[in-house]
N, C-alpha and C positions, 0 to 999 in steps of 0.2 A: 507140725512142720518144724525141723530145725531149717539151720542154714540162712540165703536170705532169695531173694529174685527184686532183681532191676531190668526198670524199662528203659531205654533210650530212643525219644523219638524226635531227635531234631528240636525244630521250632516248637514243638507242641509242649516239651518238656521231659524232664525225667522221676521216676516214679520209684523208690526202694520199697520192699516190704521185708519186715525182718522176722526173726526165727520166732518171736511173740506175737506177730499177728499184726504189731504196729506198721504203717505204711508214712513213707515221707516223700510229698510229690512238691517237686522246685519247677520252675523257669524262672526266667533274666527277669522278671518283676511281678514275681508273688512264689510265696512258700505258703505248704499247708499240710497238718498231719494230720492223723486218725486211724481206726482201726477198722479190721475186714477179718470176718466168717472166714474157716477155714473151705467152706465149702465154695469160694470163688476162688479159692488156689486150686481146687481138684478138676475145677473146670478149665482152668487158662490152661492147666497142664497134661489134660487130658488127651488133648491132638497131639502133642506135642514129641515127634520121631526121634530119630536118632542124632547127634548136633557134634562137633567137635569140641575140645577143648577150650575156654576161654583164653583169650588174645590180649592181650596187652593196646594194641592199635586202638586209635582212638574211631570211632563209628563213623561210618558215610552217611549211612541208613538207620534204619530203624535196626533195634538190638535186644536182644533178651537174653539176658546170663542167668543162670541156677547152678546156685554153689551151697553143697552142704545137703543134697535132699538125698535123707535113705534110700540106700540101696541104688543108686544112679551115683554114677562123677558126674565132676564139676562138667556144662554143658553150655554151648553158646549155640544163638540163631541171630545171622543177621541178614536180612533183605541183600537181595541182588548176590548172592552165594549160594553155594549147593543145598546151604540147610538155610531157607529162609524162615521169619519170624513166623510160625504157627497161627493158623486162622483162628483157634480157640483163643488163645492171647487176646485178642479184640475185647474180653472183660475189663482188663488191664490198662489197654486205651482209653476205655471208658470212665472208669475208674481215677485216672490220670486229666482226663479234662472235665470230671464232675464235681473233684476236686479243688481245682485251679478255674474252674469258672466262677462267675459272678455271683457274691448272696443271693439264695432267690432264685437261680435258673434251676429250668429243668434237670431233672436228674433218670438216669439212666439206669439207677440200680437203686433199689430200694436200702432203706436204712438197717434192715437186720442183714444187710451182705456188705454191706460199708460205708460207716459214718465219720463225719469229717471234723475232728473240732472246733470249735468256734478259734476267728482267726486272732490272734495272740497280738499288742501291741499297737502300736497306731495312737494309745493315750497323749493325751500334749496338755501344756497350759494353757488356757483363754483366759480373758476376760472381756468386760462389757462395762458399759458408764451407762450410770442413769439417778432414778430416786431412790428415796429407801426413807420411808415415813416422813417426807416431805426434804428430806437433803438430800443434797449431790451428792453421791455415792459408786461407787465401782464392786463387781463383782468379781473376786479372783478366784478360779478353780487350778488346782495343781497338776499334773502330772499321776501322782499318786492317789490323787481323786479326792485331799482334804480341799476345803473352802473355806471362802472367807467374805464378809461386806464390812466395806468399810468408808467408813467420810471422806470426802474428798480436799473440804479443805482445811480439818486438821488430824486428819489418817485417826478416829478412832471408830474403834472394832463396833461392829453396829451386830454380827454374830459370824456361826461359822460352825465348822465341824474341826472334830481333830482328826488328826493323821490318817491314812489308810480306813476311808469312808465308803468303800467299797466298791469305787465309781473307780471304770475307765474313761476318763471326759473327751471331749474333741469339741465342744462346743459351748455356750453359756450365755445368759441373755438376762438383762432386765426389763423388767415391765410395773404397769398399775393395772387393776383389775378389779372393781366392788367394792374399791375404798381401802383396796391392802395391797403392799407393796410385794410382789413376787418376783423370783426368779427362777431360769430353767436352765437344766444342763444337760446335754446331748452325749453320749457314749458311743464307745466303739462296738458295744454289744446291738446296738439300734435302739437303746431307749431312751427316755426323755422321761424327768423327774423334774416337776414343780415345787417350790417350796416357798411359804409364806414366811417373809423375811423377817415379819417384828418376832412371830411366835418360834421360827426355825424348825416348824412340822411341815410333811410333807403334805402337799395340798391334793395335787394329784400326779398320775403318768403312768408311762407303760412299764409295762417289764422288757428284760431285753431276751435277743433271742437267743438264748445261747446252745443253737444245736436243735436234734432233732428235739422235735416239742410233743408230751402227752397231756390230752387232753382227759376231762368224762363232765360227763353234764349230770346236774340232779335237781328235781324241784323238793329243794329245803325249806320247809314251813309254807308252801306257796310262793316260795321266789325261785326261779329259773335259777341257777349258780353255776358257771364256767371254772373248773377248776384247770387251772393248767400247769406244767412246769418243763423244766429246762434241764440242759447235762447237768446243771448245777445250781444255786440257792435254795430258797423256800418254793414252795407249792403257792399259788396264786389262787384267789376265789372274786371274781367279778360277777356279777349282775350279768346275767345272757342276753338281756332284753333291754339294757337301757349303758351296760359297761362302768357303771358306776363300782369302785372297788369296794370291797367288803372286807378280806383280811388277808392273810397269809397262813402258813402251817409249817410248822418247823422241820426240818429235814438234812440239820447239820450240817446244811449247806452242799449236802451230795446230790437235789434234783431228783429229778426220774424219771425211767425209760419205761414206764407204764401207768395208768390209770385204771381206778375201776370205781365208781360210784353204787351204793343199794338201797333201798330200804328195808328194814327188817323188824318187827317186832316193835316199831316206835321209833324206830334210832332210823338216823341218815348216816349211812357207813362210806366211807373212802378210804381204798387202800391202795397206797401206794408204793412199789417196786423202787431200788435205788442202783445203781449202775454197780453197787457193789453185792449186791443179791441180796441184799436184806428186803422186807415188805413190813411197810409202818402199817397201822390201821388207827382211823380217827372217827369220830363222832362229829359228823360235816356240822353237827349245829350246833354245839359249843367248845370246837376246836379243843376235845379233849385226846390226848394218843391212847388206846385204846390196849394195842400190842404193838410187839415190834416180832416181826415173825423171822429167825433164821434157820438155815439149814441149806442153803441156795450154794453152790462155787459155779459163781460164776453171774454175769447181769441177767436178769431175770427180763423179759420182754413181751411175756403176754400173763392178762389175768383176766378170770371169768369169775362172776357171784352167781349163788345158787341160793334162792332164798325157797326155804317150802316152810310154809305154816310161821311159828315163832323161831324159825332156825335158817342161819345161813352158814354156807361153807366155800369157800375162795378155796382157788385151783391158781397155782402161778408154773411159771415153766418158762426157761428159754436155753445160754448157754450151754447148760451144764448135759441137757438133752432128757432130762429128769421132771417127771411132774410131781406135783407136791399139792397135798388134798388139808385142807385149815380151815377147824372149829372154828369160826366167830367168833362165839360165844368166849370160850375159853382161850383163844390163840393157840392151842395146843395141833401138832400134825395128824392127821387121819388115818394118812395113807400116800405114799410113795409108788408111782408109777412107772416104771423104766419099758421100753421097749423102741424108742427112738433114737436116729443114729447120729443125726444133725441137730442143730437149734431149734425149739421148737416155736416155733412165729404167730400160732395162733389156735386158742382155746374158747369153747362154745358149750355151753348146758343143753339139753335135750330132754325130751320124755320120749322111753319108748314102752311098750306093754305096761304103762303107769308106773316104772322104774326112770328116777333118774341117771342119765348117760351123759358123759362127759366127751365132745368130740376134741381131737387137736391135731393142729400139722406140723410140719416142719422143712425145714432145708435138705432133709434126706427125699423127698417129694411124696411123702407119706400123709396118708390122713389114718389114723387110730381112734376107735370107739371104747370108754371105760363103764362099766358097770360101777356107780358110786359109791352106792353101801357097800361092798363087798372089796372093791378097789381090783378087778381083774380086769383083762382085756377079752374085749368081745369081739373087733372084728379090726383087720386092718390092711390098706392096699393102695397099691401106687396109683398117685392122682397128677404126676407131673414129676417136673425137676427142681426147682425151688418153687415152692409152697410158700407166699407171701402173708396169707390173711384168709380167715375163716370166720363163717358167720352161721350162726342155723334160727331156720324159720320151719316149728313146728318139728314135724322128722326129718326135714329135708334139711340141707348143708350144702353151703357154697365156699365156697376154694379159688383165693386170686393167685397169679402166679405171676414172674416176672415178666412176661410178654403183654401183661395186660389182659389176660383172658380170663373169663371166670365158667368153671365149672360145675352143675349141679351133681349131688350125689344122693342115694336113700339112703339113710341112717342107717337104717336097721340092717343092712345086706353091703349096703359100700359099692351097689350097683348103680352106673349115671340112672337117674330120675328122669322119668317123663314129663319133668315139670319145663314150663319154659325157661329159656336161658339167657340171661341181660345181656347187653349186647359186649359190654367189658370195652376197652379201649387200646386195640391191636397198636400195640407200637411204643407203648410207655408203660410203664411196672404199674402193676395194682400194687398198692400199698397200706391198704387198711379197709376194712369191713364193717358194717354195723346192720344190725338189725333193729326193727321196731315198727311201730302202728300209724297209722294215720286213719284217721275217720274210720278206724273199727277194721283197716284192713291192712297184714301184714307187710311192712316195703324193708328191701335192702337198698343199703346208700354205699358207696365207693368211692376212694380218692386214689389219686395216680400219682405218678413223679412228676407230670406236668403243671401239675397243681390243680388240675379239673375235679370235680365231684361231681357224682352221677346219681339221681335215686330212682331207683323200680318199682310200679307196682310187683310185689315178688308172684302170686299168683299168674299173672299172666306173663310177666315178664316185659310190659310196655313202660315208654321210660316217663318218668312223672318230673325230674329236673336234669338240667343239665347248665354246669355253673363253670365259668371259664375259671383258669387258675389264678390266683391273684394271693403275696405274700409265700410265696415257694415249693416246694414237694409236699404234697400232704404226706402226713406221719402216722395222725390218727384222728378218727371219728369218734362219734359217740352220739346218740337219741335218746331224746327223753323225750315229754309231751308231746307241741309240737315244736320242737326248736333239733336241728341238727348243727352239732358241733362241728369243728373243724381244727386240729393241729398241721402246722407246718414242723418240717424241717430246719425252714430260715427263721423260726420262731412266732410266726404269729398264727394268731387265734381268729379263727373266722368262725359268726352264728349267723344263722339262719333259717328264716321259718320254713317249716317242713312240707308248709300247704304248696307256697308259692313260691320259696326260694329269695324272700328279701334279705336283705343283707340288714342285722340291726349290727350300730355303731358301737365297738370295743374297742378298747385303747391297745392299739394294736402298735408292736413297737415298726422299726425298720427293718428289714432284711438284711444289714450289712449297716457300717457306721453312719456315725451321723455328722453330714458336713458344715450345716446350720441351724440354727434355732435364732429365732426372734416373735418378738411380739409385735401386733400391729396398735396404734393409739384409737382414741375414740370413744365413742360413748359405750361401744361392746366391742371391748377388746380382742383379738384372736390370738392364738401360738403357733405358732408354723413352726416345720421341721424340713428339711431338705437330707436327703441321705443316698448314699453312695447306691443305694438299688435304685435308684431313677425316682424314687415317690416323694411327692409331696405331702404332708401330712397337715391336717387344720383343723383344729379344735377351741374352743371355748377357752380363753385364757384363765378365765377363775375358779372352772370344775372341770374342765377336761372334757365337758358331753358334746354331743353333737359331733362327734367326729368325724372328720370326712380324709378321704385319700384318693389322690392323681396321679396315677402312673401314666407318667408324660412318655413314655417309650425314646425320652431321649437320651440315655445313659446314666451314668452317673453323676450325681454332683458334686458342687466343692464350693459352696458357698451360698449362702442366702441372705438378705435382707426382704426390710417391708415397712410401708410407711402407710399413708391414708392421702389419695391424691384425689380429688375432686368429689370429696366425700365417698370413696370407694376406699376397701382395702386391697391393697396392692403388692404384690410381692415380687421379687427380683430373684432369679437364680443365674449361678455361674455354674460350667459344667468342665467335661473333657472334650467338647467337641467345639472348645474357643469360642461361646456365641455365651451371652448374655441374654435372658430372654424375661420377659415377664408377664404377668399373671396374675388374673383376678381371684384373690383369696377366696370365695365364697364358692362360686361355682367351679374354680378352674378352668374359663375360659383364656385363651394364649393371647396373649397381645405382643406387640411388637419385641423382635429380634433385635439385639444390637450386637455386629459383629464388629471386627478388627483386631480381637486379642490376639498377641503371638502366643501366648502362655495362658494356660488356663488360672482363673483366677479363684486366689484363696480367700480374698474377702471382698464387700459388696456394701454398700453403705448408700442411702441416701438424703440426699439436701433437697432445698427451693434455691433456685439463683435466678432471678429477674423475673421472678412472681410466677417464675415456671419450676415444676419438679425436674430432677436430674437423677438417675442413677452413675455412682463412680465401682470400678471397680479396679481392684491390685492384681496385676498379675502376678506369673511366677518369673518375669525376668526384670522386674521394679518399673515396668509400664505402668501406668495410671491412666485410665481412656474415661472419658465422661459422656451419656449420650442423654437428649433429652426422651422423656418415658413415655411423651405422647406420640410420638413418630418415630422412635430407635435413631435417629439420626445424631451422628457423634457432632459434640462440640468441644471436644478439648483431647490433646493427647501429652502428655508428659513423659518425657521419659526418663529415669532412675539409675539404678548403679549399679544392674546385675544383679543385685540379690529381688528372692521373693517378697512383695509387697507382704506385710504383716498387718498395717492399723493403718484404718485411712475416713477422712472425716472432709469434710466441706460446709462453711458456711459467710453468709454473704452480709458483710459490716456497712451499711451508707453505703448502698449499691456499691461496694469493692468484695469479688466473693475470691475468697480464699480457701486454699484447701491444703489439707497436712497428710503425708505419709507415712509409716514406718517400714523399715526393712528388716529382713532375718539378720544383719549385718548390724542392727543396731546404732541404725542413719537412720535421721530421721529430717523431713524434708517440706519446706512451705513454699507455697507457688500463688501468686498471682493469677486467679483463674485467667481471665476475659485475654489476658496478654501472653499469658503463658512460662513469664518469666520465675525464676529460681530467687524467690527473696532470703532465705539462709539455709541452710544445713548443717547440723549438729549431730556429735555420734551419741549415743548415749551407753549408760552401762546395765546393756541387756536388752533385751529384743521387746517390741513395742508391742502390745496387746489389743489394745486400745489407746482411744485419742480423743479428748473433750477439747473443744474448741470454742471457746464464747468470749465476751470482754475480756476479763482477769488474764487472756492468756492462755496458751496448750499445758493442756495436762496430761502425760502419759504414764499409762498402765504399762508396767514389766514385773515378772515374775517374781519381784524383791519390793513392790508397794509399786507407790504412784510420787512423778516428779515432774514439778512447774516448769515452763521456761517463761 
């Protein structure tokens, strides 16, 4: 494609894609870019009649201009005119609000037709007051993601990172845990990093999501291993069965948009695809790189291992439309494949007449059978219009496609199969495949844009699980023993037994940023996380296990605290829907609402005032509302000086309970609770992070250290 195509649709927003395939979709409060297959421009443009010249006039309606496309002038359609907006356009729409919706919502079009990338920005400074090997101490995180702890009452460095630490923060927290002082810090990617404060190692946390996620599963030495990764850093390797992390794998920080796990001759092989074509190969069990395989233009998006006897040989393929046949052994190429027109989305091993066959589809809606030794094509035929995900069980092959349907075919001939047919999930994109065994008999599993996954017995075709969505678009699957893997889109990692479909606990990040972090006190500490996808997240403050997550279905949030109120732990979230609500850490049981905010509130903090718990919280117009936590019933409201509440603290001296503010404005504000009066206000120099309040006096955290009053 040269040229460019813009959508205009009102309220919904607008949508560029340019002569490189990049797409930029804006409205009045969110931007977002990424890239799209040429093969959903040949669709939106396909209906698409005869149109007039583009107008200068600003749009009433809905509008589609293409400027620059071979062989056609410049061309406009707009709603409620002779040349309205084409029904094939509706890709375009989709595209335009799959983009600009919520981390974590359904998605409409699978990721090899257009992926979004992770949203830019959003990092801030926080910080937090608390201990740090038995002193008072504050944690400051930057902006640019260096840190720092340090004493509170004579500011020295207790430790820290340098500069450009790799973190985009939004959140930050202190706690105690097993007798070690830690802290945690929340990102815009949705991950949560723990780190032990005397030693400055990382103790535990998730990774974040950045983009669509691959996954592959492998039992290494007898341990189940989730490898996973993102558009970008290293490759991740957790424990399947219990989420405990194991390591990392270096990948120069490019990520990738494939996985493949094998074993071969002794070795535990992973090879991994990188958004720039290249494919690494490693030795899963002592993270050795093995090769680095090129010849790719273009990201590579499907791989398949072929292991016979002491030999294996990997098959990748995607942009370029080119398959690529690779020694193991040697890293060296085999054999080159050409005969597809589109991207090719997805690659599967076979045996047929005791010959190994390679099958693959793609975006051209093609499925092609390869003869291995010899590297020719044996057979090939149209199976649909986009071709999402391909799987083969024995001689037979199955084929997802954007509607969600799945198709059976015979290998050998490329005529539908008399085998039964899964039912597939009409209405939402199949978006990955896997094959594998359970109790000695062969099952296909399937994930969709909605985020559901489905497994079959594949013989009969009866359905053996059905697992609602949860963590975003599936991306990709993967089986091994009995554990089914799961990648998202929005980044996380879902396992699950294959028997029954239990969910085991991985440190799964958020779908979108993260709007709090804190610890709760007590004899077993917790860590909660609050993030902009509606979830709550609670795990074990000193290793991270036992994870659990709440999708409260009530939007997103923007704040969290948590205390320990009648020997329970408890946690408080703020959201966008003005209401304060709170919540038993453990089970996630909902307890009382406290509404009245005019302004959703950025921070959440709680005290005791008259041998009762209180939650207070800041809004966004320097409102300060306090309700009490065992009935939500508001006992206090302040009001401020227009800017957003920043750091806000409460405690109660000789039954007198007092409480301090800060503002974005860099006012900072002490009140008389019970009476509600204004006892000073002070500006200070730089916006208020945090707020300790005890005898000695306020202490406030801002971006340039910490200052007494």
């Amino acid at each position: 494609m040269s040229g460019s195509i813009r959508l205009e649709d009102g309220h919904r927003g607008e949508l560029l894609i340019t002569a490189d395939g990049t797409f930029h979709a804006t409205r009045a409060d969110r931007e977002r870019t990424g890239r799209i297959d040429p093969a959903l421009l040949r669709r939106a443009l396909a209906g698409a009649g005869p149109a007039p010249a583009p107008a200068d006039t600003p749009a009433t309606g809905r509008r589609l201009t293409v400027r620059g496309r071979p062989g056609h002038p410049d061309q406009q359609w707009t709603d409620g005119t002779a040349a309205p907006v084409p029904a094939s356009a509706a890709v375009l729409a989709a595209l335009l609000d799959q983009a600009l919706g919520e981390p974590g919502g359904p998605a409409a079009l699978p990721a090899a037709l257009a992926r979004t990338e992770p949203a830019a920005g959003g990092a801030r400074s926080a910080a937090a007051v608390g201990t740090v090997a038995g002193r008072a101490a504050y944690a400051l995180v930057e902006a640019d993601g260096a840190f720092g702890l340090t004493a509170l009452d004579d500011a020295a460095p207790l430790g820290g990172s340098d500069a450009d630490a790799g973190l985009a923060p939004t959140a930050v927290a202190l706690g105690e845990a097993d007798g070690r002082s830690l802290f945690a810090i929340g990102s815009t990617d949705g991950s949560v990093q723990v780190w032990d404060a005397a030693t400055g190692r990382v103790a535990h946390g998730t990774t974040g999501g950045e983009g669509a996620q691959a996954v592959a599963a492998l039992v290494c030495r007898d341990i189940p291993v989730a490898f996973s990764a993102g558009q970008s850093g290293d490759l991740r390797a957790v424990r399947a069965d219990d989420g405990r992390v194991l390591g990392t794998l270096p990948t120069g920080g490019h990520g990738a948009t494939a996985l493949r796990a094998a074993h071969c001759a002794g070795v535990d092989l992973l090879a991994a695809a990188s958004p720039d074509g290249t494919v690494r190969v490693w030795d899963a069990g002592t993270g050795e790189q093995l090769h680095l395989l090129v010849g790719h233009r273009g990201e590579v998006q499907a791989l398949a291992v072929l292991t016979v006897e002491n030999q294996a040989v990997l098959a990748s393929a995607g942009q370029d439309h080119r398959i690529r046949l690779w020694d193991l052994a040697t890293g060296r190429s085999v054999a080159e494949l050409d005969g597809h027109t589109g991207t090719v989305t997805g690659l599967a091993f076979t045996t047929l007449a005791g010959r190994p066959v390679l099958a693959s589809c793609a975006l051209d809606g093609t499925v092609r059978t390869w003869d291995v030794y010899d590297g020719r094509p044996l057979h090939g035929w149209p199976a649909g219009e986009w071709l999402t995900a391909l799987a083969a069980v024995e001689d037979v092959l199955y084929t997802g496609d954007e509607t969600g349907r799945i198709t059976v075919w015979q290998a050998a001939t490329g005529r539908p199969a008399p085998a039964a047919v899964p039912a597939g999930r009409p209405g939402s994109p199949l978006t990955a495949l896997a094959a594998g065994t359970l109790h000695g008999r062969p099952v296909l599993a399937a994930g969709f844009g909605d985020g559901a996954v489905a497994v079959w017995d594949a013989p009969t075709g009866g359905q053996l699980l059905d697992l609602p969505g949860e963590g975003g678009p599936v991306h990709t699957l993967d089986l091994t023993a009995d554990l089914l893997l799961c990648g998202t889109a929005a980044g996380a990692v879902r396992s699950h037994r294959l028997a029954d479909g239990t969910a085991h606990p991985l440190p799964v990040p958020h779908a979108g940023p993260v709007a709090g972090i804190a610890f709760t006190p007590g004899e077993r500490p917790l860590l909660a996380s609050a993030g902009r996808d509606g979830v709550i997240a609670v795990r074990d403050a000193a290793t991270g296990a036992d994870s659990r997550r709440f999708a409260t279905g009530r939007g997103p949030f923007t704040a969290l605290s948590a205390t320990v109120a009648g020997g329970q732990p408890i946690l408080a979230t703020a959201g966008e829907d003005l209401a304060v609500r709170l919540w038993h850490a453990v089970s996630g049981a909902a307890g009382p609402v406290c509404t009245g905010l005019p302004h959703a509130a950025e921070v959440l903090s709680f005290a005791e005032i008259g041998g009762r718990p209180v939650v207070i919280a800041g809004a966004g117009d320097g409102t300060v509302l306090v309700w009490d936590v065992q009935d939500g019933s508001r006992t206090a409201e302040l009001a401020g000086g227009g800017a957003a509440v920043r750091a806000v603290v409460g405690r109660e001296f000789d039954g007198e309970a007092l409480l301090a503010a800060g503002d974005a404005a860099g006012t900072l504000r002490l009140w008389h609770l019970s009476s509600a009066s204004l006892l000073n206000e002070a500006a200070l120099d730089g916006t208020p992070l945090a707020i300790d309040l005890d005898e000695a006096g306020l202490r406030i955290v801002t971006p340039t250290g910490a200052v007494t009053l």
